[in-house]
C-alpha positions in Angstrom: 12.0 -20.2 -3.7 9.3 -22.4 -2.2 7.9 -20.3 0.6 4.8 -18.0 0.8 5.1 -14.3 0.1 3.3 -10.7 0.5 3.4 -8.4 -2.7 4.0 -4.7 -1.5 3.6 -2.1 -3.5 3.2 1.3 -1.6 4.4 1.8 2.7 5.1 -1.7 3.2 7.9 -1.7 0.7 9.7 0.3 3.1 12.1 -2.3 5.2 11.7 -0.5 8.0 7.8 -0.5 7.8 7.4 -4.0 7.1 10.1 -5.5 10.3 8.5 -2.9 12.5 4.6 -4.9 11.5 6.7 -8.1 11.3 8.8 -7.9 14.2 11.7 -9.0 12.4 14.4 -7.8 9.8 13.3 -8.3 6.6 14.5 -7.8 2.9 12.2 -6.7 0.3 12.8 -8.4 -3.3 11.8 -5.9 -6.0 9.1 -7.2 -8.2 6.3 -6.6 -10.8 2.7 -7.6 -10.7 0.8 -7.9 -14.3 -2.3 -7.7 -15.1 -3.1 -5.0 -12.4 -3.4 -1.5 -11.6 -2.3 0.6 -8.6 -4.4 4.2 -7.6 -5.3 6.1 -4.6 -8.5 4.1 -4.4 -8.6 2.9 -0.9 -10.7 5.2 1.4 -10.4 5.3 5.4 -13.6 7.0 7.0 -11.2 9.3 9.2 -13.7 10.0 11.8 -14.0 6.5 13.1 -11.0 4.9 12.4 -9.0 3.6 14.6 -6.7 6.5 14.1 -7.8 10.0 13.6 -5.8 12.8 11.7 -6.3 16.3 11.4 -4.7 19.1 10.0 -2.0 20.9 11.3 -4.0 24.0 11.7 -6.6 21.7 13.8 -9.1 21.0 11.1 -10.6 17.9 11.0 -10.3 15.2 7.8 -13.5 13.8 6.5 -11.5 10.3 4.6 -7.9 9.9 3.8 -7.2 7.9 0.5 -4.4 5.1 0.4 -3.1 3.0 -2.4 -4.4 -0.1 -3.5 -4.5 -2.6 -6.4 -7.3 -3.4 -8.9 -7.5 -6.1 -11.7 -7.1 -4.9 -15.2 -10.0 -5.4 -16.1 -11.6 -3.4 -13.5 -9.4 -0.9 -14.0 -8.4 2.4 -11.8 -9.3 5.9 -13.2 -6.2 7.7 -13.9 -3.9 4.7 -14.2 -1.1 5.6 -16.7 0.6 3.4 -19.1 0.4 -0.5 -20.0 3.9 -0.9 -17.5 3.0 -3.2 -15.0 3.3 -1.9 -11.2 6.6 -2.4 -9.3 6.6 -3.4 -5.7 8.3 -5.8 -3.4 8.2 -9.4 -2.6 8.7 -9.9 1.3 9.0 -13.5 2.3 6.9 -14.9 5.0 7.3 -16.9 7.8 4.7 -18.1 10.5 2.3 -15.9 11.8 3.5 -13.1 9.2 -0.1 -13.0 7.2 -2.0 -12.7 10.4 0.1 -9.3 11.6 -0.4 -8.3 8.1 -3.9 -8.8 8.1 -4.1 -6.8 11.1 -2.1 -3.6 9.2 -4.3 -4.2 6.4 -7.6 -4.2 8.2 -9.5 -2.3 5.3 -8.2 -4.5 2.6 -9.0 -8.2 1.7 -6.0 -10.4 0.9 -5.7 -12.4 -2.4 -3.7 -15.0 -3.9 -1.8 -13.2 -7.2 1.2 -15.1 -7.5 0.9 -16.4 -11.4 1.1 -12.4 -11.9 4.2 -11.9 -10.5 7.5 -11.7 -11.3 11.1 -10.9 -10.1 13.3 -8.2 -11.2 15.5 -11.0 -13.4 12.2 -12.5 -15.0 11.5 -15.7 -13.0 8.5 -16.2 -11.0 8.5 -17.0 -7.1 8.0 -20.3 -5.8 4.7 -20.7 -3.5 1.7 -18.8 -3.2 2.5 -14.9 -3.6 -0.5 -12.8 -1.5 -1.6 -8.9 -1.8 -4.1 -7.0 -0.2 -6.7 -5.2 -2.1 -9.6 -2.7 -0.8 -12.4 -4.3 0.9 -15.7 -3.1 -1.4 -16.8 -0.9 1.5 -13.1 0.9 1.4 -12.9 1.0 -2.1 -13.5 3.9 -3.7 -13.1 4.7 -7.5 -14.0 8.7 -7.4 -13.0 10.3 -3.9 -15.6 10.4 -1.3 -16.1 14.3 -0.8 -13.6 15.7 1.7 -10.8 13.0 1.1 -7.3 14.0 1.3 -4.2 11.9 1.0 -1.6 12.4 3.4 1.8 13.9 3.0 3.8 11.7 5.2 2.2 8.8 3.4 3.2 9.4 0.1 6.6 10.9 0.9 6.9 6.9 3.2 5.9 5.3 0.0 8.3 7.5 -2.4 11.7 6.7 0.2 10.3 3.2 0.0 10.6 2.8 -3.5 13.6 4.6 -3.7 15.4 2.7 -1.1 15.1 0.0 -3.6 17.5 0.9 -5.8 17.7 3.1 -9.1 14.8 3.5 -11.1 12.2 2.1 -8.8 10.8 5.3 -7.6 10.7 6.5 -12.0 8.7 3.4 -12.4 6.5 3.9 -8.9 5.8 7.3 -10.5 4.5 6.1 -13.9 2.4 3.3 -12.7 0.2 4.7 -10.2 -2.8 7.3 -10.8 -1.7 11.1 -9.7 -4.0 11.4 -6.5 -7.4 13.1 -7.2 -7.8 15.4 -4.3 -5.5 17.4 -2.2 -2.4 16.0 -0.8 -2.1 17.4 2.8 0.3 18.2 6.0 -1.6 16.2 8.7 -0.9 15.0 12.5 -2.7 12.0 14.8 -5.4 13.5 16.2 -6.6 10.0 17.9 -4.6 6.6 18.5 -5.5 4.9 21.4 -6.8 1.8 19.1 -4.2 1.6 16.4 -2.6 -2.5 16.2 0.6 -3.0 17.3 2.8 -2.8 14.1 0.2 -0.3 12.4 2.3 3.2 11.3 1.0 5.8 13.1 2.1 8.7 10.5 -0.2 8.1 8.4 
């Protein structure tokens, strides 16, 4: 393996989610990433994104929480275990980091790839990227009205699962529980959302 490479470890596992933002087919490796931590840390400001969800019963969200990846060292509140988190290698190809900089608008990408290795124990050839919360989006205690959204984690659990057995067990006991409510929600607003950007959640 000597091309480049995205590290997913929540939606974008999902095959489906990642050819639909790529525009092409493509076949997520499972993988582990050491040294890190995965939580519900990443914030959205719901009333000025660039896609707005409400509840089903109309009323609005104040900031919906998504997964995202901290150092060990920084730590996530609520993390559980030493078990490094599981996710998906997705190989790229040209133009591939600049769609996927547009999905992950409120994340910064980084280069991680001496802390990551394949399900048989090697390590990928060529630089290995993952997208972390921006400081402004990252949020270790959730902003007051936050609320993560149902279709979002059940994406993220058929994701994992899709990958084979065991990958959802191990999803489940390397990511912090979600500290707020975990709600039925609808778009709202989506006039602005990227081309390739999910619009369930």
């Amino acid at each position: 393996m000597s091309r480049a490479w995205a590290f997913a470890y929540g939606s974008l596992v999902s095959a489906q989610s990642a050819s639909e933002t790529l525009g092409r087919a493509v076949e997520p490796l499972p993988a582990a990433l050491h040294g890190w931590r995965r939580g519900w840390t990443l914030g959205r400001d719901n009333e000025r994104a660039e896609k707005r969800f409400e509840r089903l019963d109309g009323v609005p969200i104040a900031w919906c929480l998504a997964l995202d990846l901290q150092r060990e060292e920084g730590g996530l509140d609520g993390s559980t275990g030493p078990q490094a988190p599981n996710g998906a290698l997705l190989e790229l190809s040209h133009g591939d980091l600049e769609r996927l900089d547009r999905r992950e608008i409120r994340y910064d990408r980084v280069e991680i790839g001496e802390s990551v290795e394949l399900a048989d124990g090697t390590r990928p050839g060529g630089p290995v990227y993952a997208w972390t919360a921006k400081p402004q989006n990252h949020f270790p205690e959730p902003p007051p009205g936050a609320v993560v959204l149902a279709s979002y984690v059940e994406a993220v659990e058929a994701a994992f699962d899709a990958l084979g057995a065991g990958h959802l067990d191990r999803f489940r006991s390397t990511t912090a529980e979600p500290r707020c409510e975990v709600v039925a929600a609808r778009l709202a607003a989506g006039d602005s959302i990227a081309p390739g950007n999910p619009r369930r959640w």
